[in-house]
N, C-alpha and C positions, 0 to 999 in steps of 0.2 A: 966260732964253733958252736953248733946246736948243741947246747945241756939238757936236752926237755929228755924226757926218756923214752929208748925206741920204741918206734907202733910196734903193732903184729904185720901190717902192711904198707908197702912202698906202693902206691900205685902210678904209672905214667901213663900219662896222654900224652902221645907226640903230636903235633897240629902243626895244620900251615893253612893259612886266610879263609879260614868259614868259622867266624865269629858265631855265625848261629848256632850250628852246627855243635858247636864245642860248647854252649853256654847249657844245652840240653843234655849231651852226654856226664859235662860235671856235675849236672845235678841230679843227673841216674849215678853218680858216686856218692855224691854228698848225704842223699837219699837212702844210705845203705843200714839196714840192721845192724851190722859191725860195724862199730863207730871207731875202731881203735885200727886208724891209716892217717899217713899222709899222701896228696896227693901233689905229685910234681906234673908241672907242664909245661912241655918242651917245644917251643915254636922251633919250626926248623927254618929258621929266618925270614918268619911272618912282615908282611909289613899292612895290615888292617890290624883292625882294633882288636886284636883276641888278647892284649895283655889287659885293656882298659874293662873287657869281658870277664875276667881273672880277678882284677881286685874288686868289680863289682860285688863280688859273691860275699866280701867280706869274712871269709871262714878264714881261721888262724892256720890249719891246714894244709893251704895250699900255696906251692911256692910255685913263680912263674921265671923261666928263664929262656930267650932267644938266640938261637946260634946267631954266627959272625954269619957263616957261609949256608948254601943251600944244599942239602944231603939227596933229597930226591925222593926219598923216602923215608922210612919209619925209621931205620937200623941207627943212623947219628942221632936222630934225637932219643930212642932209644939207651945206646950208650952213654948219654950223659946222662939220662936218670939212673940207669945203674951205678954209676960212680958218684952219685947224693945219697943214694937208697940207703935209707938205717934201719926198712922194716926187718924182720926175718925172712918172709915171702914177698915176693912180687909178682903183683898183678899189671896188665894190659888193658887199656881200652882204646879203642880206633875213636876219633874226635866225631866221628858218626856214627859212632853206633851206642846202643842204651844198655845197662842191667838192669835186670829185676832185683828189685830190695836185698833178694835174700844173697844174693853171688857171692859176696865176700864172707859170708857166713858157713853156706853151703861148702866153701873152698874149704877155708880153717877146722871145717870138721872134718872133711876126707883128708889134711892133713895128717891132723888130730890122729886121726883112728886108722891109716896104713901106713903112716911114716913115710910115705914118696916123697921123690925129689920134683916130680911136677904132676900137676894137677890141670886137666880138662873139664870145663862146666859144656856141659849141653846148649846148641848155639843154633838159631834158628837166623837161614840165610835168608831172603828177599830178593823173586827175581824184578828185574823191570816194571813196575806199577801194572804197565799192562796185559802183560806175559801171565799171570797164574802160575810164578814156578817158585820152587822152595824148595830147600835143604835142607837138609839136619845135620850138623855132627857134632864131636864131642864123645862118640859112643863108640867103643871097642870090641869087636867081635872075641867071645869068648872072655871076657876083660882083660884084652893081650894089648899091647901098643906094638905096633909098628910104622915106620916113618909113611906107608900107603894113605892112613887112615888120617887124612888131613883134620886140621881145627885154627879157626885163626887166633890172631895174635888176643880181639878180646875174650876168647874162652879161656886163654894159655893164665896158669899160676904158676910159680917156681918156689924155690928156696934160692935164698941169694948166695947160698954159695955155689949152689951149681951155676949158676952163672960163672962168677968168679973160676968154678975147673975147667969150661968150655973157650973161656975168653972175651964173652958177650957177644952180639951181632956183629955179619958181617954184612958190607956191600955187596950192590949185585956184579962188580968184576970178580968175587972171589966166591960168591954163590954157586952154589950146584943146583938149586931151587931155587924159587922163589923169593926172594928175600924175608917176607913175611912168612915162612916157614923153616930157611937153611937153621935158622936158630932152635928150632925142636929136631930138628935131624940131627944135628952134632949133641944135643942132649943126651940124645938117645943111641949113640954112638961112643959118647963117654959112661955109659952104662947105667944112666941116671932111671930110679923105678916111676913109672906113670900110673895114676891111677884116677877116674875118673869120680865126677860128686853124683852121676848119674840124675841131672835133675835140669831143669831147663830154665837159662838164668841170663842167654844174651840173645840180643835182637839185631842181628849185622844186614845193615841199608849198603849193600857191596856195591863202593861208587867206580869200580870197575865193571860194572854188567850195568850203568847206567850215565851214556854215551853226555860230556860234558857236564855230569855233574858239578864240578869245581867252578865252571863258567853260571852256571844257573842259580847253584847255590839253595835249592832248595830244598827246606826243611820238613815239609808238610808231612811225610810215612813219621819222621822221629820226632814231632810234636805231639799227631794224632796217639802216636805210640806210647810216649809218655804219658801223656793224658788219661791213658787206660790203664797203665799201671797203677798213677795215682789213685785212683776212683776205685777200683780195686784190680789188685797184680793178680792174687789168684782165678779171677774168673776171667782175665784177659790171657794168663797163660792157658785154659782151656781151651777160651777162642781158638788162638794162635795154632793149639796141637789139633783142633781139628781141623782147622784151612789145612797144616799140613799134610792131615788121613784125606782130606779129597783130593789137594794135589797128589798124591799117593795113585789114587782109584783114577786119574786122568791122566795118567802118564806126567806128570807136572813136576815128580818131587825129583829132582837132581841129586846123580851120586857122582858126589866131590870126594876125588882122591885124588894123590899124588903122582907122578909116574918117577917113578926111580932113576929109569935111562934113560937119558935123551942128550942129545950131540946139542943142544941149543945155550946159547951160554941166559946166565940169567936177566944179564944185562940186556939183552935183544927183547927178552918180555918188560921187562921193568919201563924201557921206553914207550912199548906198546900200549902198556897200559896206562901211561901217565897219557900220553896222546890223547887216548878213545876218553878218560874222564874228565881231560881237559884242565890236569893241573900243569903241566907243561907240555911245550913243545904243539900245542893244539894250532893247525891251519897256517904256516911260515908262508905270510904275504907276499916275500918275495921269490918264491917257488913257481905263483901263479901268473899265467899270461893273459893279456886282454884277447879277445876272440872276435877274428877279422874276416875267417871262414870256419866252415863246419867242421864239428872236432867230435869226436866220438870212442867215446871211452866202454871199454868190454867189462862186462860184467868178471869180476876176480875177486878169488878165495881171499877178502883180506879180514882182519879182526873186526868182530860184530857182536859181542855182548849179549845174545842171543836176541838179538835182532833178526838175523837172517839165518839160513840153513846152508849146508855147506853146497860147496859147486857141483854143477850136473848139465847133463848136456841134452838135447831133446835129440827126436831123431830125423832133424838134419846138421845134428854137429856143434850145433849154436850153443853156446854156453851160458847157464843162467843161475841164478837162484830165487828159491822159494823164502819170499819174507815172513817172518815168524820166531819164536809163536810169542814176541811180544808184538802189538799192533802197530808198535812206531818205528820205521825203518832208514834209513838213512845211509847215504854215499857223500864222501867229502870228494868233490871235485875240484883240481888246481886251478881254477878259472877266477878271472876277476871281471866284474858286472859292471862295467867304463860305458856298456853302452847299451840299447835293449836288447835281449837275447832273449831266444825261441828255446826252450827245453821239449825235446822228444825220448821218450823212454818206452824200449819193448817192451810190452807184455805177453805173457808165454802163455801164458796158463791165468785164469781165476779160478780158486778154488771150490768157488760157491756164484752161480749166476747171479749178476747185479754187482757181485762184491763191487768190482771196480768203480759201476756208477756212482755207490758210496762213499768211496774213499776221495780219500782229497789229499796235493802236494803243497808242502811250507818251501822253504829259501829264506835261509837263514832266520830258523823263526817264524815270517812272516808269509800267512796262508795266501795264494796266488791262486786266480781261477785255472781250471783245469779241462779241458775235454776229450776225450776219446772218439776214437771210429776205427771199424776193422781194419788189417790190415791184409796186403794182398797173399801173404804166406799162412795167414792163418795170427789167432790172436789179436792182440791188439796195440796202436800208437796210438799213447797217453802225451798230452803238449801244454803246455805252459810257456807263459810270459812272463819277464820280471825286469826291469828298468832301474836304473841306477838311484831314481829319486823312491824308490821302493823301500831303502835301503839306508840306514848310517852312514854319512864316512869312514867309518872304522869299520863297518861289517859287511864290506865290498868283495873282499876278498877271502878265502876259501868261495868256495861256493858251497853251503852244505844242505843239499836237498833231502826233503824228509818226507816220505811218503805214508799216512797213515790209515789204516784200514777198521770199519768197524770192529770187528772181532777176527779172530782165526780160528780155524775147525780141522778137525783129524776127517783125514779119506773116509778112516772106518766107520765112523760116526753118519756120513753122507755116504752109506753104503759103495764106495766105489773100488775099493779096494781095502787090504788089511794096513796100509799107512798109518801109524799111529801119531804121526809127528803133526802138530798142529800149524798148519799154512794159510796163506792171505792168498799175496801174488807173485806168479814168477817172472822177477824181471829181467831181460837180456842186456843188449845193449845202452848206454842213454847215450843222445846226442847236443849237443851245444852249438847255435848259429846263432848270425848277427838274423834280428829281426828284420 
């Protein structure tokens, strides 16, 4: 039994294998103005070094404990911090993402001074490195909450007993959202009062809009990040609020809400998304077949992190999309690379003359030469090569081609039309043969 006597804060990081990751975010906790928390952290059945990351830190603090089994997401290791928790508020942070010094301060005064049962800090999102996109929320029209007005789990603060009347987190078989949200919907549904610190206090690196992150692993936006708050937090939250006023003025800044109705269970997204960032379920080698003749895969509306634009067809029927408006695009193909193989991929459209010359296609990672020449319907066949000694033994299979483009540009902007949306290239078909 802990004698020590309770914080003001419980905070948890739930985490699973990004040691770096997590070693940065504790120390946007540890870091904090409000020194009066403990912080628990919950591996959801880590198995790298994130507990040897944990006692590194030395803080009396911070207790580290790993589930038996694998949850999937936040929501298990979640509920076992709430059933440690002794602060009287609990706070969230994603093991990727940073606060600014002041967050846990900021919290305790909007506490303090409206008596809610949960508390929103101001939370700036991060599209795709290359992309130029950003979000804001945290911020409530007319200062009303409703479940529309999304915020993730590290703006979210509570009182620990509303937890305790809602029941705490649920999975995503029993979600009606998102799982990193169904837990503020039923708050807000058992009548709990929301009230925001109106101040801008988290930095979320959304490793769902950022295709494998869990396999890549890296930390570079949440070092650089930190680094700036260290050296000073106030003139980097400036920075930050005006990247967001230009993404703002470039059609850049994303508005992230919730939709209330939808026939989709939660679980169908929760897969999707572990997929595209590659903490499971990423590229099932045995799904993929070697390729003995030519195989040719149609361009399909599938999840793309705003990598790609949605599906459209030209007018002769052909179906394609517009890659954008991050500059790095990518299609995982079930193929496995046993032997050397010819990649051909339609081109619809360039957005800007030359683009294509510019751009260049990777495989798995590794950039492959590339060339083009018209094709007889108009547009363009882009072709590549890639051989099995190119390659890992281990990274044979998916095939995931990445096609990357200098920058991308709005229609309006190259006077061609009112198009706002910012595009590279439209890709149709891609093909697969034996060399």
């Amino acid at each position: 039994m802990n004698l020590a006597p309770a914080p003001t804060f419980s905070v948890i990081v739930a985490t699973y294998n990004w040691s770096a990751a997590l070693r940065l975010a504790l120390a946007s906790v540890l870091e904090q103005t409000e020194r009066d928390f403990e912080l628990l952290v919950i591996g959801d059945h880590c198995s790298d070094d994130s507990e040897a990351v944990v006692r590194s830190l030395g803080d009396s603090r911070l207790v580290w404990v790993n589930l038996e089994h694998n949850c999937g997401s936040q929501w298990g290791p979640n509920n076992t911090g709430l059933a440690m928790a002794r602060g009287r508020y609990i706070a969230y942070l994603g093991h990727d993402d940073l606060w600014a010094p002041g967050h846990l301060r900021a919290a305790r005064d909007t506490f303090e001074r409206t008596g809610a049962d949960v508390v929103a800090a101001a939370c700036l999102l991060y599209g795709p490195p290359s992309s130029g996109l950003r979000a804001v929320t945290g911020f409530f029209p007319n200062d009303r909450f409703t479940p529309r007005h999304f915020f993730p789990p590290s703006s979210l603060l509570h009182t620990r007993q509303i937890a305790r009347d809602v029941g705490g987190w649920v999975g995503p078989d029993e979600a009606r959202v998102a799982v990193d949200y169904e837990f503020i919907v039923r708050c807000h549904e058992a009548g709990a009062v929301f009230a925001m610190t109106g101040q801008l206090s988290v930095f979320k690196f959304n490793a769902a809009w950022r295709r494998n992150a869990y396999r890549r692993r890296d930390v570079g936006e949440q070092s650089a990040c930190l680094a700036a708050l260290r050296e000073d937090s106030q003139a980097h939250l400036r920075r930050e609020l005006t990247t967001a006023l230009r993404a703002a003025s470039e059609d850049r800044l994303l508005r992230v809400e919730t939709p209330m109705s939808t026939s989709d269970k939660a679980s169908a997204g929760a897969v999707l998304n572990q997929t595209f960032k590659g903490s499971h379920h990423w590229g099932d080698a045995s799904h993929c077949r070697p390729v003995d003749r030519p195989v040719r895969f149609p361009c399909v509306n599938e999840n793309a992190g705003y990598e790609w634009h949605s599906l459209e067809q030209d007018g002769n029927g052909s179906a394609f999309r517009w890659s954008g408006p991050a500059c790095h695009s990518a299609r995982v193909l079930p193929v496995r690379v046993d032997r050397p193989l010819k990649l051909t991929l339609q081109v619809i459209h360039e957005i800007q003359a030359g683009l294509l010359a510019a751009s260049r296609l990777s495989v798995n990672g590794r950039t492959v030469e590339a060339d083009h020449r018209p094709a007889e319907a108009g547009g363009f066949l882009w072709t590549a090569h890639i051989a099995p000694d190119q390659l890992p033994d281990g990274e044979r299979a998916p095939l995931l081609l990445t096609l990357s483009v200098p920058a991308t540009h709005r229609p309006i902007d190259l006077d061609m039309n009112n198009d706002r949306r910012w595009l590279g290239l439209a890709i149709g078909w891609i093909e697969v043969e034996p060399a």
